[in-house]
Structure formats: C-alpha cells, structure tokens
N, C-alpha and C positions, 0 to 999 in steps of 0.2 A: 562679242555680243553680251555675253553674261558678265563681263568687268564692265561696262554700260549700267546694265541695269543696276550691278549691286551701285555702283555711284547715283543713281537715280536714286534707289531707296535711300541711301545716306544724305544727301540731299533733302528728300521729306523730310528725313526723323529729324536733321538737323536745322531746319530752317521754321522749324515754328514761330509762331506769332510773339514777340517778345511782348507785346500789350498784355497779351491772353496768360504768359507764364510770370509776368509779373501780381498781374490781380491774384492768379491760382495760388503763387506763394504768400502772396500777403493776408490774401482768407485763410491757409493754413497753420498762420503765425500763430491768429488768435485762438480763440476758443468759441466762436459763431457756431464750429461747424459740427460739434460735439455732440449738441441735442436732434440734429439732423440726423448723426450716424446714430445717437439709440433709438431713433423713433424706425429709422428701418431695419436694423437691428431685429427689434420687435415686431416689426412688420412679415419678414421674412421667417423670423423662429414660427412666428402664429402657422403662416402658409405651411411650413413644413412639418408640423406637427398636423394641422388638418392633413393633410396627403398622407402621411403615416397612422393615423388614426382612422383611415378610412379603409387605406391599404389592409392593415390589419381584421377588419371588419369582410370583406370583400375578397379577397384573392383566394385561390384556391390554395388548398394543403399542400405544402411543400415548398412554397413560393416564401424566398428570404429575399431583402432588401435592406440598404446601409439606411442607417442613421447620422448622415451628414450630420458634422459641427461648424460647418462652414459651406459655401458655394450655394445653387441655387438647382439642385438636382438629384433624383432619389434612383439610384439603382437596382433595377429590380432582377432579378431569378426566378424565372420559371420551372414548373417541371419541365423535365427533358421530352417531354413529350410536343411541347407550344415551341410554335414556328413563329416569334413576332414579326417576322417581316411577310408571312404570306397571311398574317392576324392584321394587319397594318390598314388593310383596305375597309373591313370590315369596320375597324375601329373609327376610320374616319366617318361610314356613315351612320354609324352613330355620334358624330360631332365630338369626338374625341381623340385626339394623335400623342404620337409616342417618336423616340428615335429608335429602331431597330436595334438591340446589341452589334449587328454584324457590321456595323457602320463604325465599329471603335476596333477592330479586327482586321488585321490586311489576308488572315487566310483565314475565314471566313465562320468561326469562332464565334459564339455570340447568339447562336439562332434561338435560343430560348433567354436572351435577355432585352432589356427596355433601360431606357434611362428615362426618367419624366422631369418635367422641370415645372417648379412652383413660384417661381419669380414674379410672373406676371398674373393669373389671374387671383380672383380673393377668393377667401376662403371658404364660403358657400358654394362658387365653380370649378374650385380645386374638390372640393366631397363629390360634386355631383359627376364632373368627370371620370373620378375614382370609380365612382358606382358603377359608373357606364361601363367602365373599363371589367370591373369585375366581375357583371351581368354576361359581358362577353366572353370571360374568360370561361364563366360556369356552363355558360352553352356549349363552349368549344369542349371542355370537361365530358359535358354528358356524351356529345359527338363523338369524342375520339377518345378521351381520355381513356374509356374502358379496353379499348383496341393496344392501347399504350399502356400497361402496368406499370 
C-alpha cells in the first residue's frame, strides 16, 4: 500500500503541466519579474517592521521575539508564566489569533510561545491586532502574573 501511494505522489510531482513550466521558465529568463519581487520585498519588510514595532510598544516585560530576515512570521516569548494555547481563546474574541508554540513541539514545549504571521494583513491591522494582543496580554499580567513571579 505505501509503495502505491509514494508512486502516486511521484506521479503528481512528476506530471505537471508542461504549458504552465514552459511560460514559468520563460518569465524567469527575463527580467519582468524583478520589480515584482522588490515591490513585495518592500511590502513584507513594511509588515514586519510594524508587528515589531508594535510588539515592542505592547508586550509585557520579559517577552523576546526574533527579527526575521526573511519568511513571513515573528516568534514570540513569553514569560514563563502565559499559557498561549489556553490565552488562544480569549485572543480570538478579541478578533485576534496566533499559532500556539506547543504546536511546533511533539512533547509539548512551547506553552509560553506564539508564532504570528504578517504576510497578510497591512500594516494598520497588523498594529491593531498587536495592540489587541498586548491589551490581553496585560490583563492576563495583572490576573496572574502577580501569582507567577
């Protein structure tokens, strides 16, 4: 059964659209596709700088996150005190989501981390979701944090 399938997948990967991989190579022959890739480029840096810049502004003390040079997502560090996957709920009703750290973990590692992604919204709803997030974070702060040195 599993020598099946992997022939299936070989199959897909192999049988693409010779149409579709001809035009793909001939648009990456020229130089069309250059001012494309600085204009998102630029698009993405802007994104990721607002969610950092916001970050910075908002999170509670303690809280460290990467400064990606690349990809489309910012990992964050909580104090050891935040639980994001049982902060997850909360987060949503305030119209904001996250992925859990524990979700990048198979034993179960992660419980005060978040990964957030700036790809898609702009950079007005990347701040305000920040805030949102950080608003929550400071409640949970006053709630428990004290309980948590």
């Amino acid at each position: 059964m599993i020598q099946r399938l992997v022939l299936a997948k070989e199959a897909a990967d192999l049988c693409g659209s010779s149409f579709t991989m001809m035009v793909t190579e001939r648009y990456f022959a020229g130089e069309r596709w250059r001012p494309n890739l600085a204009t998102l480029v630029q698009t993405y840096r802007s994104r990721r700088d607002a969610m950092l810049e916001e970050i910075e502004e908002t999170f509670p003390e303690g809280a460290v996150w990467t400064n990606p040079a690349g990809g489309f997502y910012v990992w964050v560090t909580l104090p050891p005190w935040v639980d994001t996957q049982a902060l997850l709920a909360a987060a949503v009703e305030r119209r904001v989501a996250y992925v859990p750290g524990t979700a990048f973990y198979p034993d179960g590692r992660g419980t005060n981390q978040m990964r957030l992604a700036f790809c898609y919204p702009t950079e007005d709803r990347i701040r305000e979701g920040i805030a949102r997030l950080g608003s929550l974070l400071d409640d949970e702060s006053r709630l428990y944090g004290s309980l948590h040195p």
